[in-house]
C-alpha positions as a printed Julia matrix, in Angstrom:
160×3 Matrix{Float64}:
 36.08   -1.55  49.92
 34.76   -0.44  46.69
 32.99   -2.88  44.17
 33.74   -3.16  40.29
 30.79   -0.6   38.76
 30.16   -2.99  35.74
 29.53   -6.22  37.24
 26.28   -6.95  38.26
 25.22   -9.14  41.37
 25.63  -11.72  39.09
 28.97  -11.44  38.26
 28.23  -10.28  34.6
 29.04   -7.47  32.95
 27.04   -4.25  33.08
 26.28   -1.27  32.06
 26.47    1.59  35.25
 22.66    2.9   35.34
 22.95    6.39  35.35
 19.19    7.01  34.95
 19.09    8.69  38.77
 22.29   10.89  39.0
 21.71   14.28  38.69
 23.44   16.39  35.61
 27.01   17.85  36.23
 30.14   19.55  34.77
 32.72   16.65  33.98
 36.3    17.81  33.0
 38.85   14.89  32.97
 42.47   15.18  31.77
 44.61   12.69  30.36
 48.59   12.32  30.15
 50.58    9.99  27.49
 54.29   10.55  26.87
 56.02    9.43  23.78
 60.16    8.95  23.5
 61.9     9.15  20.84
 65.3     7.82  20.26
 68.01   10.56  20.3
 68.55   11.0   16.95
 65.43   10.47  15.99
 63.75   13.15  17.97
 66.46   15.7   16.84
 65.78   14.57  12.93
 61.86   15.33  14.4
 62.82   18.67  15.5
 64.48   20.2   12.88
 61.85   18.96  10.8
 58.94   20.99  12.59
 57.78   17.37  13.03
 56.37   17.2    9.68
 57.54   13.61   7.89
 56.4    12.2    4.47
 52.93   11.0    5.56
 52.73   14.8    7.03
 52.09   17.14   9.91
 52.98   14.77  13.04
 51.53   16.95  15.78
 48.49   18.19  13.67
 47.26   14.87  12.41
 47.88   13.3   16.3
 45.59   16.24  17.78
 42.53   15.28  15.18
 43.48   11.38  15.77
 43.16   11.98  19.69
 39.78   14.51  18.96
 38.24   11.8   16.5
 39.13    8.82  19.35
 37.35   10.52  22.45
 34.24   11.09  20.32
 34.3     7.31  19.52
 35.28    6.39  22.66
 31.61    4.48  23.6
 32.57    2.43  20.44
 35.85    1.3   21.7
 35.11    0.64  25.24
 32.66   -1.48  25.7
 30.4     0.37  29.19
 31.22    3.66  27.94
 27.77    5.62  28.03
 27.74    7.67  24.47
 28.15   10.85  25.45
 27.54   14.87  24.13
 31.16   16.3   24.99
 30.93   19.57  24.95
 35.17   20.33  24.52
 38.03   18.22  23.63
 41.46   19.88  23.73
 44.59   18.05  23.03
 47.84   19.69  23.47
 51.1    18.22  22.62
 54.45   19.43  24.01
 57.3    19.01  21.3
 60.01   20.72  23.51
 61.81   17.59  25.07
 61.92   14.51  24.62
 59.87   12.56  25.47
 57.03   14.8   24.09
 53.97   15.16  26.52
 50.29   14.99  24.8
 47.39   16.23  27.36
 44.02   16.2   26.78
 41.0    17.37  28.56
 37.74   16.49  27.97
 34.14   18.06  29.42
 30.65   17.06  28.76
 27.55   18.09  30.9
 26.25   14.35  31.86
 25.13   12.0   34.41
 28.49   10.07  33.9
 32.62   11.13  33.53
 34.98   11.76  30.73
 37.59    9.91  31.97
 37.88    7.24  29.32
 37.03    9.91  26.69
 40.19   11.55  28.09
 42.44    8.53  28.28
 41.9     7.2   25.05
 41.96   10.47  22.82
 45.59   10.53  24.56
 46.28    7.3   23.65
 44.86    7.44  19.98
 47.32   10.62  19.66
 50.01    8.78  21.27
 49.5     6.01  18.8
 49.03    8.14  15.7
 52.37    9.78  16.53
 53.86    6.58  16.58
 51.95    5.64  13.17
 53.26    8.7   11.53
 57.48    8.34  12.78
 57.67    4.23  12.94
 59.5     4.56   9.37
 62.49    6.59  10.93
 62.09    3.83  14.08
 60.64    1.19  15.83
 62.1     2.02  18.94
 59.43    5.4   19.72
 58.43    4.4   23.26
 54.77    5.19  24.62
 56.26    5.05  27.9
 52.73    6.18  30.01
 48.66    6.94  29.98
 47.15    8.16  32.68
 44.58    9.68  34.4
 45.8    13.42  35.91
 42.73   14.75  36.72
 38.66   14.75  37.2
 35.77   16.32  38.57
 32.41   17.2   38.44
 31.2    13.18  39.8
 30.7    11.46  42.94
 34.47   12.06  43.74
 37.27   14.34  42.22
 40.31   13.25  41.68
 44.27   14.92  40.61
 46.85   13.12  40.59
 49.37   15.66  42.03
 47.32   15.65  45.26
 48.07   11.66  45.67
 51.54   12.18  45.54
């Protein structure tokens, strides 16, 4: 059975040592889904998505950028990291609308959490920028799709 990273022997909270692992590629990629109600979503459309505090989708992809640069600040074992790429992508097609990000650094330690939480800082900010037409937008998911480049990859589809 595995043991929780960051707690020590102890039982107090840690940061991993990373001092000995050798330097890799990490890529992770992160999932959040919004949903909109009906009419809400169709109002969103034929809009382009733009509202009066502005450009939904363009302000959520800077929110989610912004978020996995300061992820180390918001989670508190996060190593700091240099990330080398953040891409977040958001799928306005159907509802709900699908936000992925990916995130790569060349570290000692994964960009998981970077990953997860610019998806859910975008996933939020979307929220932030369409709760006036309703506070029934649903962040129905975040998770974890894919990551390699550590001790162990991991994809979601292939656990399915």
């Amino acid at each position: 059975m595995n043991k929780l990273s960051h707690i020590d022997e102890n039982g107090s909270a840690t940061m991993v040592d990373v001092s000995n692992k050798a330097i890799s590629l990490r890529v992770a990629r992160a999932e959040a889904l919004v949903e909109f109600p009906i009419a809400v979503f169709e109002l969103l459309q034929s809009s382009n998505f733009g509202t009066a505090k502005g450009a939904v989708i363009e302000v959520a992809k800077v929110a989610g950028i912004q978020a996995a640069k300061k992820c180390s600040d918001w989670i508190p074992m996060c190593h700091p990291l240099m990330i080398s790429k953040i891409q977040v992508d958001i799928d306005i097609q159907s509802n709900p609308i699908r936000i992925v990000t990916e995130v790569k650094c060349e570290g000692k330690t994964g960009v998981e959490m970077e990953a997860l939480t610019a998806a859910s800082a975008a996933a939020l900010t979307v929220y932030d920028m369409c709760k006036a037409l309703s506070h029934e937008i649903k962040i129905q998911q975040i998770i974890l799709l894919s990551k390699s480049g550590g001790k162990s990859d991991f994809d979601v589809h292939a656990q399915r």
